[in-house]
N, C-alpha and C positions, 0 to 999 in steps of 0.2 A: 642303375645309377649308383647303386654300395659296392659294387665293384667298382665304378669309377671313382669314388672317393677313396674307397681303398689304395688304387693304384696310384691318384696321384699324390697321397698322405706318403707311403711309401718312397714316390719319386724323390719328395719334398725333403725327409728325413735324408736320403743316399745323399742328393747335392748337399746336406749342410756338411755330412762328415767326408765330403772330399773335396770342398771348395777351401777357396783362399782364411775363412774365417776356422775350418777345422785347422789349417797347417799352424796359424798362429797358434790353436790353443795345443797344437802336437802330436794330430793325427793323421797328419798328411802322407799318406807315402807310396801313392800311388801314379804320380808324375806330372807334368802340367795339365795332360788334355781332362785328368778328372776334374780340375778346377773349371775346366770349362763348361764340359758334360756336366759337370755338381751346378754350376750358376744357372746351364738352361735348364737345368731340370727345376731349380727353382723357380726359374720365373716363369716357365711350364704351368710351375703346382700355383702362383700365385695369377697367374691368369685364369685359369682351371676354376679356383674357387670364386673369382669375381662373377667370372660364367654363370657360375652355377648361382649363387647370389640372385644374379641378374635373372636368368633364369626361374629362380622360384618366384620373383616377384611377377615376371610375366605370367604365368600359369595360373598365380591366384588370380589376377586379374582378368586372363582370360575366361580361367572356368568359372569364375564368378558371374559373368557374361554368358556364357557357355550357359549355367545352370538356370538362369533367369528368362533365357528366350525358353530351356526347354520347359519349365515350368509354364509358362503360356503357350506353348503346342502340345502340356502333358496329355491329355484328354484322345488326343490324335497320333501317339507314339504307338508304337506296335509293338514287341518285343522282340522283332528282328529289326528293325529301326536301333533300338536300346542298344542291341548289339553290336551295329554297326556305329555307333555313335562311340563306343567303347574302343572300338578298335580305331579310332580315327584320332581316338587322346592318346593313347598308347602308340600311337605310327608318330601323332605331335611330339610325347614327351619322347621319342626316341630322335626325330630328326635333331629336334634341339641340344641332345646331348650328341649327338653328333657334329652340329655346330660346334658347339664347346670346343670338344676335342680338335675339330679342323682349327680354328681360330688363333687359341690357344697356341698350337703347333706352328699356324706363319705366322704370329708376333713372335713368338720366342726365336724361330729359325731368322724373321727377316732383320730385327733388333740385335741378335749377337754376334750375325753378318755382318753389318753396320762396326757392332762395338770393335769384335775384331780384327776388323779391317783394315789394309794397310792406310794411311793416314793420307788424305788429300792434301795436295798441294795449293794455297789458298792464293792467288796473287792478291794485292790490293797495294792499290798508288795514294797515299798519302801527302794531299794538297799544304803546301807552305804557302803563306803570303810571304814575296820578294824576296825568294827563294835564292839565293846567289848561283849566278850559273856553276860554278866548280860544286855543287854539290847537288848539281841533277841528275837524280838515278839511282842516287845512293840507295843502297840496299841494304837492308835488316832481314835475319832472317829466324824467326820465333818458334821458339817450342817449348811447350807448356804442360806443368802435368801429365810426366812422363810415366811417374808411380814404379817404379820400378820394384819389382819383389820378385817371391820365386817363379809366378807366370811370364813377367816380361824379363827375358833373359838375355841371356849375349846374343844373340842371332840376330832376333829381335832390336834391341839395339844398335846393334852394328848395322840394318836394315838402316834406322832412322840416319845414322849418322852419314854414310855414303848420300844419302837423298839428297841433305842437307849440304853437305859438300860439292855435291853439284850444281847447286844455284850459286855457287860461289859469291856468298856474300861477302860486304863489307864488314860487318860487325853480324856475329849469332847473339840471339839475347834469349836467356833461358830464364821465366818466369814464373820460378818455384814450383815444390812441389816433386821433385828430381826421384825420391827415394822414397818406399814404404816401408824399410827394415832397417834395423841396425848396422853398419856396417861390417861388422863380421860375417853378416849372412849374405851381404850383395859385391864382396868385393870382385871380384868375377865379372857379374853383372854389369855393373856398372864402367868396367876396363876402357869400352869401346869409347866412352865419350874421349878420353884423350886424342880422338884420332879427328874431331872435330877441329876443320880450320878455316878463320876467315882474316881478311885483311891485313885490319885493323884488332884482331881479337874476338874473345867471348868472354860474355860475363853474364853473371848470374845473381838470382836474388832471392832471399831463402820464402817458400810458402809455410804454409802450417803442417804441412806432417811432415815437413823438419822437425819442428820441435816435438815431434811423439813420438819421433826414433829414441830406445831407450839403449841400455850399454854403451855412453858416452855422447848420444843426441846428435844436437845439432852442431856443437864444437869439433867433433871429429871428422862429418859430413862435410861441414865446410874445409878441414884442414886437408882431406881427401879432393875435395874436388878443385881446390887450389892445387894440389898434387900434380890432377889430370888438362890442369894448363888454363883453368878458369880465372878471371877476377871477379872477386866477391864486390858487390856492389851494398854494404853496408849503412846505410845514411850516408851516402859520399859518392862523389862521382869521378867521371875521368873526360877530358879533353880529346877530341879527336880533330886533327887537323890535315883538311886538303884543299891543295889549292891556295884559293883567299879565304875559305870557308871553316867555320869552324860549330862542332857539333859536341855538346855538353851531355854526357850520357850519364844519367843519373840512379841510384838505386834504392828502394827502402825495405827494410826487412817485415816479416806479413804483417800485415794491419793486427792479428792479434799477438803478434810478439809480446809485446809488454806484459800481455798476461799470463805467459808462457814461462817467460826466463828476463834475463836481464837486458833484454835488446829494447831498444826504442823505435818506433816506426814514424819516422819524419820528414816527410817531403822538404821542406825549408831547409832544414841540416844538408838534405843532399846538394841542392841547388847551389848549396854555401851562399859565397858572396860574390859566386862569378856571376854576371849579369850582361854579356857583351858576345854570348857565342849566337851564333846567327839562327841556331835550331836546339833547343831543350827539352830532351829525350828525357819519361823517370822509366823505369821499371818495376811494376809493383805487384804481388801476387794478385791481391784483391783489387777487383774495379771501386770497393768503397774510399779508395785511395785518393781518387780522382777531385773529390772535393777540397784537400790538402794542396792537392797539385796543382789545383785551379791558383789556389791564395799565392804558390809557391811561384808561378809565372810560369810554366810547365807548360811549352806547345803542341804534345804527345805522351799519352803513359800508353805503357803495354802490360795487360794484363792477363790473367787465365779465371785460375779457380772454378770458376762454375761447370766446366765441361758443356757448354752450351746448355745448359737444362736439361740435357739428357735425352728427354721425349715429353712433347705438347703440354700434357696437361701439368707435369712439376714445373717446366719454363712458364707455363702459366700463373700456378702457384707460389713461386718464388719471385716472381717480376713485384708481387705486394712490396719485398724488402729487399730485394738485389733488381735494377730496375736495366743494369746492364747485364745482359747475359750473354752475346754472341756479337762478335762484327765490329763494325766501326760504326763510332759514335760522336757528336761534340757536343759538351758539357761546356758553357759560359765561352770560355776565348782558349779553352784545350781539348784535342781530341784523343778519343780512348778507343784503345783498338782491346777488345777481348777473343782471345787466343780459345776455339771449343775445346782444347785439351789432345795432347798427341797421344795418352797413352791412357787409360782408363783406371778408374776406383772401385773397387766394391764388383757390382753385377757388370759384366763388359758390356750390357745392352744400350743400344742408343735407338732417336729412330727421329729421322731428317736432322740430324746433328753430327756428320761424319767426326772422324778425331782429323785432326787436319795438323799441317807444317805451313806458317805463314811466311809467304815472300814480300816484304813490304819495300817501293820506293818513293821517296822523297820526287816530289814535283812541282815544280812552281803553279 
């Protein structure tokens, strides 16, 4: 077993100096796949020691168990009995480190599979009361948490963007979160979005690592992705008209902007003082948005941020203070759709949480 902690302390140390967290601090230089190799080896070494954890506490328990029957058959043990009773802890404590290791091995393998993997295509029809017919079918099509840095690259991108262009939406709605680097480092990267096209447009609205991009932040990001043919969706909204139908597309920047920089995050501002479009769409990174949006008269927000929870037991843990985590939801007289996220943060592992592209239609 000290070989096995040897080995995976080892793993654990390699993923940190070639994952996404060593390139930030300027170690990186060994290509994307070590970021990936670096994350499961981490979360490898961090299953590994739960294992083992979990593990020692079985074993106390058991041989504690173990020691107490043999104590009442002491009298009647033989010494090649003793023997074989020794060899049957040591066949135990080996199966179980065996476990470990299998275990271990298919969450990390079936979890970064998951992570990733190319992004599902989510349909879901989104019910209007007295729906105008010239506006049945309209189509939204979402993507959230794209994270873009030096793992998700142009290819990568240019993948999501063709996808996206094939459902040929009415309106793209991209719900923050677009960049994990400064602009200098992702201009490249991030090229492909310009090639994104739907109807009526795309627009967007900044999440929070907007504003941690440093060498110019969030004002250069947005001046950039205005560039590549976005509208920023700022506490303000835009008009979209078909038909007889008309559809209020609204946007607020992250619920913790204000703490960030000079931005304000306000549902009401976006909404303005139009009050007569027949569907009132917001855009907001965070589902904690939704209560705003409710006051605001808001038929729809579209959200991300959470990545669906990831995996069980955090979507567990976090449902105490994020109580939207994945899907479609209604909240008082609005409903909230949250986006699990297209592109991944941190460890790419997921598990029953694909990263997904949502196709949303409007329908009576």
């Amino acid at each position: 077993m000290g070989l096995f902690l040897l080995f995976t302390t080892l793993f654990g140390i390699a993923a940190l100096l070639s994952s996404a967290l060593a390139y930030g601090l300027g170690f990186y230089s060994f290509g994307d796949w070590s970021i990936w190799m670096g994350w499961g080896g981490l979360t490898f070494f961090i299953f590994a020691i739960i294992g083992i954890g979990f593990k020692k506490v079985l074993e106390k328990f058991v041989f504690v168990i173990f020691k107490k029957l043999s104590n009442v058959v002491k009298n009647s043990v033989t010494a090649n009995e003793e023997k074989v009773d020794g060899e049957r802890r040591r066949f135990l404590q080996c199966s179980m480190n065996i476990g470990i290791i299998a275990a271990s091995g298919s969450l990390t393998f079936s979890g970064l599979a998951e992570g990733l993997g190319s992004p599902q295509v989510k349909e879901e029809d989104i019910k209007i009361e007295n729906l105008k017919s010239d506006l049945e079918g309209f189509s939204i099509v979402q993507i959230s948490d794209l994270h873009i840095f030096s793992a998700i690259h142009h290819n990568w991108v240019q993948n999501i963007v063709e996808r996206v262009n094939s459902l040929t939406p009415d309106i793209i709605a991209v719900t923050g979160d677009i960049v994990d680097a400064p602009y200098s480092q992702l201009i490249d990267n991030v090229a492909p979005l310009a090639g994104l096209t739907a109807r009526f447009g795309k627009f967007f609205v900044t999440g929070n690592h907007e504003y941690m991009a440093e060498a110019g932040g969030v004002d250069e990001w947005i001046r950039e992705l205005e560039n590549l043919g976005f509208t920023l969706l700022l506490n303000n909204h835009c008009i979209i008209s078909q038909g007889s139908g008309m559809i209020l597309i609204g946007g607020v920047a992250d619920y913790s902007a204000p703490y960030r920089s000079s931005h304000d995050s306000s549902p009401a501002q976006a909404m303005g003082e139009t009050s007569d479009a027949d569907v009132k769409i917001l855009l907001a990174h965070q589902p904690q948005s939704v209560y705003e949006a409710v006051q605001a008269g808001f038929d729809l927000q579209l959200s991300g941020h959470t990545h669906g929870g990831m995996f069980p037991l955090f979507r567990w843990l976090r449902s105490w203070s994020q109580p939207f985590q994945a899907g479609l939801y209604k909240y008082k007289n609005t409903q909230l759709y949250v986006n699990s996220g297209t592109g991944y943060w941190g460890i790419p592992w997921r598990y029953e949480t694909p990263p997904e592209i949502t196709h949303l239609k409007l329908t009576a």
